[in-house]
C-alpha positions as a Markdown table, in Angstrom:
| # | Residue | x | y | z |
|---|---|---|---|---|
| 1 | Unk | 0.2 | 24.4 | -16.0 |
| 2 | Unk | 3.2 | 26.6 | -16.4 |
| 3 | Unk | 4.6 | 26.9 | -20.0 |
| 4 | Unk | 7.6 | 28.4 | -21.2 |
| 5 | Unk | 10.0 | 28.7 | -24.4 |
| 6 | Unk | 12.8 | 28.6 | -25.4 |
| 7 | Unk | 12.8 | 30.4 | -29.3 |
| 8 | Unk | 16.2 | 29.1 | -30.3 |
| 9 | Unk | 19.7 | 26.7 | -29.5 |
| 10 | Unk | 21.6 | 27.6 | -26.9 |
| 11 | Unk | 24.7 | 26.0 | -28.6 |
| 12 | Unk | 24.9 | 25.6 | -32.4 |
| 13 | Unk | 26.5 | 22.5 | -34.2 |
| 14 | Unk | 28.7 | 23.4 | -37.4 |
| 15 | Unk | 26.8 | 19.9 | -38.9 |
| 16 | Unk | 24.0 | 19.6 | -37.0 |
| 17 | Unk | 23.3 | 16.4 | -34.8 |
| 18 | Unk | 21.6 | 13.4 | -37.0 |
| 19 | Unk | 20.3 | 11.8 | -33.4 |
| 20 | Unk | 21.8 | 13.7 | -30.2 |
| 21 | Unk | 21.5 | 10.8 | -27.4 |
| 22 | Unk | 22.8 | 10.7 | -23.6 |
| 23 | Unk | 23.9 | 13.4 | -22.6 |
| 24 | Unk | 26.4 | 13.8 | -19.3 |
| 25 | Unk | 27.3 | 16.4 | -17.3 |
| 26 | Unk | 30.8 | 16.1 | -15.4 |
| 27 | Unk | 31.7 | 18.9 | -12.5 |
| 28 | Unk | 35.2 | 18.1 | -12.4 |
| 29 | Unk | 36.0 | 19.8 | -15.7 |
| 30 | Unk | 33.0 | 21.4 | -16.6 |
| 31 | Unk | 32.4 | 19.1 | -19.9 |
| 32 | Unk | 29.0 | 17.8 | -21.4 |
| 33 | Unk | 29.8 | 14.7 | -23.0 |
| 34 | Unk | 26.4 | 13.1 | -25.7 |
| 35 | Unk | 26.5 | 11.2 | -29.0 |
| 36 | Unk | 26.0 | 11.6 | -32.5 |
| 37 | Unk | 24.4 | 8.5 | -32.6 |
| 38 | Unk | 23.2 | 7.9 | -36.1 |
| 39 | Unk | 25.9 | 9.5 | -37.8 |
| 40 | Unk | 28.2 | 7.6 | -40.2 |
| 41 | Unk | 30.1 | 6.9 | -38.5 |
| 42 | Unk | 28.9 | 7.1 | -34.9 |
| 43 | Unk | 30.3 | 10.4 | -32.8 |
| 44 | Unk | 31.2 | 11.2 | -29.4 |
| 45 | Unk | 30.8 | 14.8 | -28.9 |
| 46 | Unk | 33.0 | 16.3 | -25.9 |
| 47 | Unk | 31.4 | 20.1 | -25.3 |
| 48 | Unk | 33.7 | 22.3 | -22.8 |
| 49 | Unk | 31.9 | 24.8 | -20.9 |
| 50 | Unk | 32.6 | 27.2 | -18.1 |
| 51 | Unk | 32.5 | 26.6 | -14.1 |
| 52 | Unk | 28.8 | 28.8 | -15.0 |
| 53 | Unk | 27.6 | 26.3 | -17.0 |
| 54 | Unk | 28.3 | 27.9 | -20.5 |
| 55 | Unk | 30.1 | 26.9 | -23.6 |
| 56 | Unk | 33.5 | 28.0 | -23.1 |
| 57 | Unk | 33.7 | 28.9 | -26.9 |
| 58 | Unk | 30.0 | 29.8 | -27.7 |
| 59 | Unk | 28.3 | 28.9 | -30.7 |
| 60 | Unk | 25.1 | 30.5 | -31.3 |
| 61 | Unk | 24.8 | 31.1 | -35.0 |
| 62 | Unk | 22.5 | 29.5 | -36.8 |
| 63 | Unk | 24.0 | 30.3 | -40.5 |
| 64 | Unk | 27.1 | 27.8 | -39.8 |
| 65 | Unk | 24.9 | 25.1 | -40.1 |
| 66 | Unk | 25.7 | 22.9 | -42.8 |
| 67 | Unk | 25.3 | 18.7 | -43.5 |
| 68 | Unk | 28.5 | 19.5 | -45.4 |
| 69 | Unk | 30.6 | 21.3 | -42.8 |
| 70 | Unk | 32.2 | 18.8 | -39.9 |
| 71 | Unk | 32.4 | 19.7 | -36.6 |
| 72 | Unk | 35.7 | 18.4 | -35.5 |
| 73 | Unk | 37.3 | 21.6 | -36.1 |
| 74 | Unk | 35.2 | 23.9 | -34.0 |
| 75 | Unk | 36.9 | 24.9 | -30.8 |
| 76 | Unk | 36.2 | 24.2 | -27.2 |
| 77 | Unk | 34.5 | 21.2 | -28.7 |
| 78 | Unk | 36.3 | 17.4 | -29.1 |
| 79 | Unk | 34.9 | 14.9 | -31.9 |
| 80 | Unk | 35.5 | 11.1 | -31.9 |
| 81 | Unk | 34.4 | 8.7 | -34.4 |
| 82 | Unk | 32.8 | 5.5 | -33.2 |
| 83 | Unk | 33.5 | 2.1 | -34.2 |
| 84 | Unk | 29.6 | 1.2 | -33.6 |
| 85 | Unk | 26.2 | 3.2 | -33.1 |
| 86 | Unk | 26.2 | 3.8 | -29.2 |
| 87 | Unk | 23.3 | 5.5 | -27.6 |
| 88 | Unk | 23.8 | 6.4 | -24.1 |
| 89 | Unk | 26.4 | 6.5 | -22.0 |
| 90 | Unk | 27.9 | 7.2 | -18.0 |
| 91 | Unk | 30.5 | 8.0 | -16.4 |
| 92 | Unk | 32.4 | 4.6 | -14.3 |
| 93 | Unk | 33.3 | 5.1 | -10.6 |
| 94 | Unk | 36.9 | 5.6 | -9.7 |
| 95 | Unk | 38.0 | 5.3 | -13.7 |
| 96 | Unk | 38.8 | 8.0 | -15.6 |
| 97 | Unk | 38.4 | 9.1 | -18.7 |
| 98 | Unk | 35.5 | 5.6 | -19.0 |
| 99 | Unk | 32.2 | 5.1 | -19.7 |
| 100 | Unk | 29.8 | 2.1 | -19.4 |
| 101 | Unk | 27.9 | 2.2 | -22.7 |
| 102 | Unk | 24.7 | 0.5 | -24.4 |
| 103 | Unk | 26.2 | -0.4 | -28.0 |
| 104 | Unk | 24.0 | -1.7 | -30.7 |
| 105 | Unk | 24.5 | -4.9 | -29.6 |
| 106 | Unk | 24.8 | -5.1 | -25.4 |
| 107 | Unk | 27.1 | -3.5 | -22.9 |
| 108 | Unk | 30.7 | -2.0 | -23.1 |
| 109 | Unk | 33.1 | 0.1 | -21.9 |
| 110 | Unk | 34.1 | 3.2 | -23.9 |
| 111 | Unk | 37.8 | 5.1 | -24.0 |
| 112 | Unk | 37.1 | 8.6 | -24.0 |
| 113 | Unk | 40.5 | 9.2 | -25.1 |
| 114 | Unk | 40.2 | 7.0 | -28.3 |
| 115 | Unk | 36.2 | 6.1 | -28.9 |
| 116 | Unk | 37.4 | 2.3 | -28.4 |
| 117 | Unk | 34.8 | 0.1 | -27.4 |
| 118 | Unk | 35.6 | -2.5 | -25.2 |
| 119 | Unk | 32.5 | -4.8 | -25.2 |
| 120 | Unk | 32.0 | -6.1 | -21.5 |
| 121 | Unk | 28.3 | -8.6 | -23.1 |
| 122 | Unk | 27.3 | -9.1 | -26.6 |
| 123 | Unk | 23.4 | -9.5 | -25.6 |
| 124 | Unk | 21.6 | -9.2 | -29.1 |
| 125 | Unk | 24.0 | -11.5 | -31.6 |
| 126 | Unk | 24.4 | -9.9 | -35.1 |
| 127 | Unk | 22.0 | -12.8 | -36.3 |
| 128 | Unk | 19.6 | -10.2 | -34.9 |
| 129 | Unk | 20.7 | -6.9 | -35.7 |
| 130 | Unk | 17.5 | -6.3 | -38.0 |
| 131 | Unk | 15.3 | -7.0 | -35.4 |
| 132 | Unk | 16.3 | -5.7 | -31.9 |
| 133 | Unk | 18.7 | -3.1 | -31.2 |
| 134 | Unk | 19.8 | -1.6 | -28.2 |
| 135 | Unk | 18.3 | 2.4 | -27.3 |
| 136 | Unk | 18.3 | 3.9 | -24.0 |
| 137 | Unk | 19.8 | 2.7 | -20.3 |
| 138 | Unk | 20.0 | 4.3 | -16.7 |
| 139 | Unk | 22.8 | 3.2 | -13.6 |
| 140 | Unk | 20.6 | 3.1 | -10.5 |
| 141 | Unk | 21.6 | 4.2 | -7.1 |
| 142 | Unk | 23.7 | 1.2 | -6.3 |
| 143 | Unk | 25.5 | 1.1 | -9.4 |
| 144 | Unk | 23.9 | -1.4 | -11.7 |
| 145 | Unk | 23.7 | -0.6 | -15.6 |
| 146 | Unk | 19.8 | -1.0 | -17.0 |
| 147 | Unk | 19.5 | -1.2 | -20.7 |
| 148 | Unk | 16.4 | -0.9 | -22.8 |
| 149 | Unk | 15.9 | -2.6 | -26.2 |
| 150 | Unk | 14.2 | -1.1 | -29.0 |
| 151 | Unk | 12.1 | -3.4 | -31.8 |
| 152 | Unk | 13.4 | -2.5 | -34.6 |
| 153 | Unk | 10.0 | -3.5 | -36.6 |
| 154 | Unk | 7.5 | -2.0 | -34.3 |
| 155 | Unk | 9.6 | 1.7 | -34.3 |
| 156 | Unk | 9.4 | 1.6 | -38.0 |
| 157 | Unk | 5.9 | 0.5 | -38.1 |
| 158 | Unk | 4.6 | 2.4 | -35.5 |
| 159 | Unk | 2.7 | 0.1 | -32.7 |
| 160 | Unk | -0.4 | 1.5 | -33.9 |
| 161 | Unk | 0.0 | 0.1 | -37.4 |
| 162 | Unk | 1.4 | -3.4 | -36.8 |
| 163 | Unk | -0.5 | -6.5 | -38.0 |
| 164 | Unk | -0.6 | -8.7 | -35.1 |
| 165 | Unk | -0.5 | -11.6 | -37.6 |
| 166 | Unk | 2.8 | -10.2 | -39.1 |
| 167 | Unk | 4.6 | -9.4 | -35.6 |
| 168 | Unk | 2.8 | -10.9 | -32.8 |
| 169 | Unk | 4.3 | -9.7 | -30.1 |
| 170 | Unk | 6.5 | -6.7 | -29.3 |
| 171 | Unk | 10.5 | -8.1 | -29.0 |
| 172 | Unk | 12.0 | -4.6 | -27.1 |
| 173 | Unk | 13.5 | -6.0 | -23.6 |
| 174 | Unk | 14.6 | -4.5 | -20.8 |
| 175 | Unk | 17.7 | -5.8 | -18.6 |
| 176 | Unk | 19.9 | -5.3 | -15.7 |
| 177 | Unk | 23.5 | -5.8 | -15.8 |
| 178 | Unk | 24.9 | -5.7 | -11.8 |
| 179 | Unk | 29.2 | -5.3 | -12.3 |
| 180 | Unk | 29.3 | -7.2 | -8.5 |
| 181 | Unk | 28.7 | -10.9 | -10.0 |
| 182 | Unk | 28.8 | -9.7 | -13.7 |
| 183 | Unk | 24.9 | -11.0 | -13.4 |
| 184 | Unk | 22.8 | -10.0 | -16.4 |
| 185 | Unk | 18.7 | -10.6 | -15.8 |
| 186 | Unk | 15.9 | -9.8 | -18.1 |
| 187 | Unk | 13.9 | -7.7 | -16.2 |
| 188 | Unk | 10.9 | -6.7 | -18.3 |
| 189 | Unk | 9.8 | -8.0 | -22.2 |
| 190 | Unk | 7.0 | -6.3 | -24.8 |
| 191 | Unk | 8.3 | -3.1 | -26.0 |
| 192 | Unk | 8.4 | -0.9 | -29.1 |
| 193 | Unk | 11.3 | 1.4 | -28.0 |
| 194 | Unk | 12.4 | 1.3 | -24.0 |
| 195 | Unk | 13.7 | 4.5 | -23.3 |
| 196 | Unk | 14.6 | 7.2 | -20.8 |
| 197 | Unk | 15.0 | 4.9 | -17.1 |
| 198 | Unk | 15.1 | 7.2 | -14.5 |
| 199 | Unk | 14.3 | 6.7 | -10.6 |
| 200 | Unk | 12.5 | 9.1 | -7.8 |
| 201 | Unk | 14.9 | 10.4 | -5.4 |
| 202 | Unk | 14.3 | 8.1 | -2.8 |
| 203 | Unk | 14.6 | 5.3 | -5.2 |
| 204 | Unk | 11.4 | 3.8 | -4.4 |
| 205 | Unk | 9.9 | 3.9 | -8.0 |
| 206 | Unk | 11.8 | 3.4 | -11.2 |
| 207 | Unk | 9.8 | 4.6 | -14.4 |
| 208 | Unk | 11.0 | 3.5 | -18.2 |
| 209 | Unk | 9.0 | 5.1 | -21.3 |
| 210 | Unk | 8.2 | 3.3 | -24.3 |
| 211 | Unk | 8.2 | 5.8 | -26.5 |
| 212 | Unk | 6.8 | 4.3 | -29.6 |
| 213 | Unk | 3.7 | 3.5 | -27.3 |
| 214 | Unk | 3.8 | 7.1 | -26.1 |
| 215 | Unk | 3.5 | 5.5 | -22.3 |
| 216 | Unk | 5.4 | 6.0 | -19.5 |
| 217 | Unk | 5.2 | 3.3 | -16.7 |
| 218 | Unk | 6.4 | 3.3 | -13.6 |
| 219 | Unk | 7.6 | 0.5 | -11.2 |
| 220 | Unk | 8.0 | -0.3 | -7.3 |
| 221 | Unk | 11.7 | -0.5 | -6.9 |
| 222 | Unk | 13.9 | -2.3 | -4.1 |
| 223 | Unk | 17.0 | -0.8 | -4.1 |
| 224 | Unk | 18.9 | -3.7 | -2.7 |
| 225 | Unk | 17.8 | -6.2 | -4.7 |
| 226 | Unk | 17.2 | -4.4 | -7.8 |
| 227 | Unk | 13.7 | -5.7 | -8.2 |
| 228 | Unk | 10.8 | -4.2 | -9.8 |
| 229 | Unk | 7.2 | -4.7 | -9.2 |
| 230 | Unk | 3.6 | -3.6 | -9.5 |
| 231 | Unk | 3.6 | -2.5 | -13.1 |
| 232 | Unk | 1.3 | 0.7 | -13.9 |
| 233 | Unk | 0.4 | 2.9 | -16.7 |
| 234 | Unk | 2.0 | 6.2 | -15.1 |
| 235 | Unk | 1.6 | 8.6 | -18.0 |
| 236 | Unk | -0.2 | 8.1 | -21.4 |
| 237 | Unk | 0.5 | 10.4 | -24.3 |
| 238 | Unk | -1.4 | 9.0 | -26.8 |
| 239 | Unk | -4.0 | 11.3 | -28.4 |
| 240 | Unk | -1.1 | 13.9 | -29.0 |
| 241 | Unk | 2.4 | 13.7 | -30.6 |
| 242 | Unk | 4.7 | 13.3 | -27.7 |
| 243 | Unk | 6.7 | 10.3 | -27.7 |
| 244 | Unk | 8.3 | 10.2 | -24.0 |
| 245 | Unk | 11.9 | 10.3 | -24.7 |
| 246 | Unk | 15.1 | 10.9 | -22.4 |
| 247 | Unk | 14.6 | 12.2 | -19.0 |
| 248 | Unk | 15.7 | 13.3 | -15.8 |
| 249 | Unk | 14.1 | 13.6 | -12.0 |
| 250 | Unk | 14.5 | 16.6 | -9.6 |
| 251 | Unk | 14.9 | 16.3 | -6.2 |
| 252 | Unk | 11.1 | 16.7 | -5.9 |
| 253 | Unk | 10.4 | 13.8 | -7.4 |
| 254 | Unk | 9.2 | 15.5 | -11.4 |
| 255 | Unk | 10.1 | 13.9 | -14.5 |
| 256 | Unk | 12.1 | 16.4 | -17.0 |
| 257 | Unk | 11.0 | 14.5 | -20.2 |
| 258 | Unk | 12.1 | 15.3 | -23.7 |
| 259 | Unk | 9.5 | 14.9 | -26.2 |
| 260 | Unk | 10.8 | 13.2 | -29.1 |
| 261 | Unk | 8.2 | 14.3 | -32.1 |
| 262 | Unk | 6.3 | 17.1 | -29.8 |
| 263 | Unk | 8.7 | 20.1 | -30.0 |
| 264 | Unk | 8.5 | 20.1 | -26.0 |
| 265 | Unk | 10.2 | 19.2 | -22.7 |
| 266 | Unk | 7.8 | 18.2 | -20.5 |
| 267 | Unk | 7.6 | 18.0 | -16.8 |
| 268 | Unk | 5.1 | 15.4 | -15.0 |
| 269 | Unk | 5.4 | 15.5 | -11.2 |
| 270 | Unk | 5.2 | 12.2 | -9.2 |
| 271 | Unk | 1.2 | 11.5 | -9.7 |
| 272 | Unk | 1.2 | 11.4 | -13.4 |
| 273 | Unk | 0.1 | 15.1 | -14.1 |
| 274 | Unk | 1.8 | 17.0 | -16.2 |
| 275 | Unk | 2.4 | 20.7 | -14.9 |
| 276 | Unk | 4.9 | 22.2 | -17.2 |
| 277 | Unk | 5.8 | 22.7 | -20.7 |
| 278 | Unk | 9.0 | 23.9 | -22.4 |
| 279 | Unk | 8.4 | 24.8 | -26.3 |
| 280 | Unk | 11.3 | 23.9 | -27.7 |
| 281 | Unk | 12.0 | 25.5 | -31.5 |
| 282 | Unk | 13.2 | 21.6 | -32.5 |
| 283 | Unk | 10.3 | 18.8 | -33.2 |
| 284 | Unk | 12.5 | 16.5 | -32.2 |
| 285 | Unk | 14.0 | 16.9 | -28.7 |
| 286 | Unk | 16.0 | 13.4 | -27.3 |
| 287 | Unk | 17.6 | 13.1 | -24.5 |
| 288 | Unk | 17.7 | 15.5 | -20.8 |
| 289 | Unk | 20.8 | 15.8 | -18.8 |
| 290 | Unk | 21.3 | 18.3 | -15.4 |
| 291 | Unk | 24.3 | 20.0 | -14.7 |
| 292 | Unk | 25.5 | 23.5 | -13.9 |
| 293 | Unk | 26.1 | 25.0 | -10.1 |
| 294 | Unk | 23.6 | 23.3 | -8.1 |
| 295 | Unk | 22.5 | 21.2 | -11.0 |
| 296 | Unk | 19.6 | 24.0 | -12.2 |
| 297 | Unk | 20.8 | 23.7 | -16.2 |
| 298 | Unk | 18.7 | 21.5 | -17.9 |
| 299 | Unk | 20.6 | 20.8 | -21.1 |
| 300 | Unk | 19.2 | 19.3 | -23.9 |
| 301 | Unk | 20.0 | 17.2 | -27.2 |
| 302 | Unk | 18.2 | 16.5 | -30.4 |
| 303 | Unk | 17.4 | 15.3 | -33.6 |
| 304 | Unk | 17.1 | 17.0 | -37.6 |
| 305 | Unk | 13.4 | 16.5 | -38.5 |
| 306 | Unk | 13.9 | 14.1 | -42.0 |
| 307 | Unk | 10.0 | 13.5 | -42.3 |
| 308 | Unk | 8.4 | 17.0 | -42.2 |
| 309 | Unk | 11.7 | 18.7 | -43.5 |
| 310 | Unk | 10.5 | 22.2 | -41.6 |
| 311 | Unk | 13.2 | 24.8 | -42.7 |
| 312 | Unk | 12.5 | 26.2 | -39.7 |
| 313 | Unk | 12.9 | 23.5 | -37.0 |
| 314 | Unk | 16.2 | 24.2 | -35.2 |
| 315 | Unk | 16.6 | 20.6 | -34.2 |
| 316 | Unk | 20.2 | 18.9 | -34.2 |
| 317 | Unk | 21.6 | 21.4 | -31.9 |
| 318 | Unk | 21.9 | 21.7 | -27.9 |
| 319 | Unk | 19.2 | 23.2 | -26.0 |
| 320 | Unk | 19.7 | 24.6 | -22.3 |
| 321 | Unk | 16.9 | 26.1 | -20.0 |
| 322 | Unk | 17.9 | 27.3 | -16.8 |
| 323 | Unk | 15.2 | 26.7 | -14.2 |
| 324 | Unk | 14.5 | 27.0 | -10.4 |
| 325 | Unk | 14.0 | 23.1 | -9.3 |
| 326 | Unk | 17.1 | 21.3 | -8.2 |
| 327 | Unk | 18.1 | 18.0 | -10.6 |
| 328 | Unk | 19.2 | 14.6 | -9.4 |
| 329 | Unk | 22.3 | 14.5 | -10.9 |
| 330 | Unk | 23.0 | 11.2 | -13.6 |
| 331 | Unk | 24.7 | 7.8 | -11.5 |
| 332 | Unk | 27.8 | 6.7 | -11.8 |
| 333 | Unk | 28.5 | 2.7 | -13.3 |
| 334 | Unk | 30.4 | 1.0 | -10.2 |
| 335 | Unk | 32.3 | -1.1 | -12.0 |
């Protein structure tokens, strides 16, 4: 197994990120586009960088970071407050400046020109809030929006420590949102935190982690129907204190998995081994994105550490790692 590190950000907030979620890359205009999801209120964070792959106005000392200093001022970098917590987030097909979104609540469209959300299906109602909340979503290859619930309970809890008497089943869902018919289905049921979709190149297998579980499964996909099948545990992490997070897939078929709780990125190719390890300088890493010439930057978000409180965890900032595989670059909503 390969392991390699990375001692320190690559791009350093002014405020560092509470919860740094879906990260995008867009070639166009060379812009990474993620969210401050658990800020009050929510952010959209719009990063210019160069045709390289850089920021166009780095930002690489650590000393600016404050929870008191904001970081709408900081150049090359665009801020926008949110009118609710959204976690992920993609570009739509043949409309600019939009993004299909998972809200707290279900699906919408988001302005990136005035952080307006325009909500397309209120799934969970607000009866609900306390109990399910929406986390972490994926567009497959033809288009359709997945989105993965988290159980509010169980994530606090921790799976482990639940008293099946108290919460006898697991309430995270996973669903599929296809913009042809506007049809919504409820594709899978019994999860602590669905998170990171992702599918392998030839979009034969789709694979979702449950992160609170510390499992990754994986799924036989049909592509034209959008059904999944054949259910298996593809990766288990338990026994150590990765929580499979956000990911991405190369074009050889590896998962490029952020570690949320396990200072890591790790890679697992297509049988379930893992043969790579990034040590990140950040406990928490969140979410993966590719982008770059020829899609070899692997950037990075993350979280501030509130439970250990480690004055040395860098976490909050941007992360990128410039490697030799090839990334599957992030779908596009048709719709």
């Amino acid at each position: 197994m390969t392991i390699d590190k990375e001692t320190k950000p690559w791009y350093v907030l002014d405020r560092p990120m509470v919860l740094g979620e879906g990260p995008i890359y867009r070639e166009s205009d060379h812009t990474l586009h993620y969210v401050d999801c658990l800020h009050q209120p929510p952010q959209l964070h719009i990063l210019s960088l160069t045709p390289e792959g850089d920021a166009v106005h780095p930002s690489t000392d650590l000393a600016i970071a404050s929870t008191e200093n904001v970081n709408a001022d900081k150049p090359g970098l665009r801020v926008l407050n949110l009118e609710d917590s959204v976690t992920v987030m993609f570009f739509r097909k043949n409309v600019p400046k939009s993004y299909i979104c998972l809200y707290y609540q279900g699906l919408a469209f988001l302005d990136e020109e005035t952080g307006k959300l325009d909500v397309i299906k209120e799934i969970i109602p607000t009866s609900e809030r306390h109990i399910r909340r929406f986390n972490d979503g994926g567009v497959d290859a033809k288009g359709r929006m997945w989105a993965a619930e988290i159980d509010v309970y169980a994530l606090a809890t921790g799976p482990k420590n639940i008293d099946p008497k108290e919460h006898p089943e697991l309430l995270g869902r996973l669903w599929c949102y296809d913009p042809k018919d506007s049809s919504l289905k409820l594709m899978e049921t019994g999860l602590a935190c669905g998170n990171g979709l992702a599918w392998s190149p030839d979009n034969k297998v789709m694979y979702l982690n449950d992160s609170a579980s510390q499992k990754i499964y994986s799924y036989d996909f049909d592509l034209d129907t959008g059904a999944i099948s054949n259910k298996k545990l593809f990766y288990d992490a338990r026994g150590t204190s990765d929580e499979p997070d956000g990911m991405v897939v190369d074009t050889e078929g590896n998962l490029w998995i952020a570690m949320f709780g396990g200072t890591n990125i790790s890679v697992i190719n297509s049988k379930g081994e893992r043969i790579r390890v990034i040590e990140m300088p950040a406990r928490n890493m969140a979410c993966t994105t590719w982008g770059g010439p020829g899609n070899h930057i692997l950037y990075s978000v993350s979280a501030v550490d509130k439970l250990h409180r480690d004055p040395n965890d860098q976490g909050g900032h941007l992360f990128r790692t410039i490697v030799d595989a090839e990334g599957v670059a992030k779908n596009e909503y048709d719709g």
